[in-house]
C-alpha positions in Angstrom: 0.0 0.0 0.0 3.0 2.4 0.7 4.2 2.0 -2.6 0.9 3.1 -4.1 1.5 6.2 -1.8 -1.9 5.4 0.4 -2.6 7.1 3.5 -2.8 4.7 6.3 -3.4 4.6 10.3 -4.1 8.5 11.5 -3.7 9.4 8.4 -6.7 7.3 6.7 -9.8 9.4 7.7 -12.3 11.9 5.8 -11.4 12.2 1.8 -9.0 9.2 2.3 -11.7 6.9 3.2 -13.1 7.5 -0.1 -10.1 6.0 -1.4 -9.9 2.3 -3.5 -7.6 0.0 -4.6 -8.4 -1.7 -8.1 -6.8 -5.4 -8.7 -6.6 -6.3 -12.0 -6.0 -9.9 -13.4 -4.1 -10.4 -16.8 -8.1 -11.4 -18.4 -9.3 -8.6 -17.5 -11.2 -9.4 -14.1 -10.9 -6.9 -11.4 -11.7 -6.6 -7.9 -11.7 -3.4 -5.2 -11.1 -3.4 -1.8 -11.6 0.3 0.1 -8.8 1.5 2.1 -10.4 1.2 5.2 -11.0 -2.5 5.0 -7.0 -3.1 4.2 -5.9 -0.6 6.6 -4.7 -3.0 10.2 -5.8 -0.1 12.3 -10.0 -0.3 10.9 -11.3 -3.0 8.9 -8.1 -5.1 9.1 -8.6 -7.5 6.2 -6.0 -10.3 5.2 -4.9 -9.6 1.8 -1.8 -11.2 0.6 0.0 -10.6 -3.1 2.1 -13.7 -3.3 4.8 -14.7 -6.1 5.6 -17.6 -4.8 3.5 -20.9 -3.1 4.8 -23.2 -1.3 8.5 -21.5 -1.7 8.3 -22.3 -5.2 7.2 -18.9 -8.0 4.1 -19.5 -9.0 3.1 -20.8 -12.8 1.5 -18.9 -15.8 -1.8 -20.1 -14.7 -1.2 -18.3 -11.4 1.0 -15.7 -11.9 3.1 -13.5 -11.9 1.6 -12.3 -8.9 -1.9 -14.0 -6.8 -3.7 -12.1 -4.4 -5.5 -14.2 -1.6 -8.1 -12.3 0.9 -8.3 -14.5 4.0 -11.5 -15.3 5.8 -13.7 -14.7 2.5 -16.0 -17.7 2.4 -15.9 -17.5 -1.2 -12.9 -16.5 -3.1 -14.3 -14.6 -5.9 -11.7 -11.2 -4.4 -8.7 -13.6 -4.7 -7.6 -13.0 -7.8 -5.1 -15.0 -10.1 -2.5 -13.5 -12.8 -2.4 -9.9 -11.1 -0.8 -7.4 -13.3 -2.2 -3.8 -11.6 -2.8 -2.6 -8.7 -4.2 1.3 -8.7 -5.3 3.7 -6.3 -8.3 5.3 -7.1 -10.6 8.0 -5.9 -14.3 7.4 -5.3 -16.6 10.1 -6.7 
């Protein structure tokens, strides 16, 4: 999230909370997940981007990069082949 440049902790409140972050998959499927769910001080949801499984980087069919969101019961937000991640403004 740093290197996106979002504002985290103290700094996530008012106009940042309107804030997104976009995943996009190499086919075109994207998911968003607000700021304040990611953030560990409010809504402090598991996200991981992995390269690697197991120790081992991950295939074409996974990679280059997989995000996994961690206590999802179903795991249409973990998305497979990552190639963006953006920060984005809500209107």
């Amino acid at each position: 999230m740093a290197r996106l440049g979002a504002p985290s902790g103290n700094a996530l409140r008012g106009p940042a909370l309107l804030m997104a972050v976009v995943v996009e998959a190499q086919d075109g499927y994207r998911v968003v997940f607000t700021l304040g769910e990611l953030d560990p001080l409010l809504g402090k949801a598991e996200v991981v981007l992995a390269d690697r499984c197991n120790g081992a980087m991950l295939d074409a069919e996974d990679g280059p990069f997989r995000l996994a969101v961690a206590g999802d019961t179903r795991g249409a937000r973990s998305v497979r082949q990552v190639v963006t991640l953006q920060l984005v403004a809500v209107p």
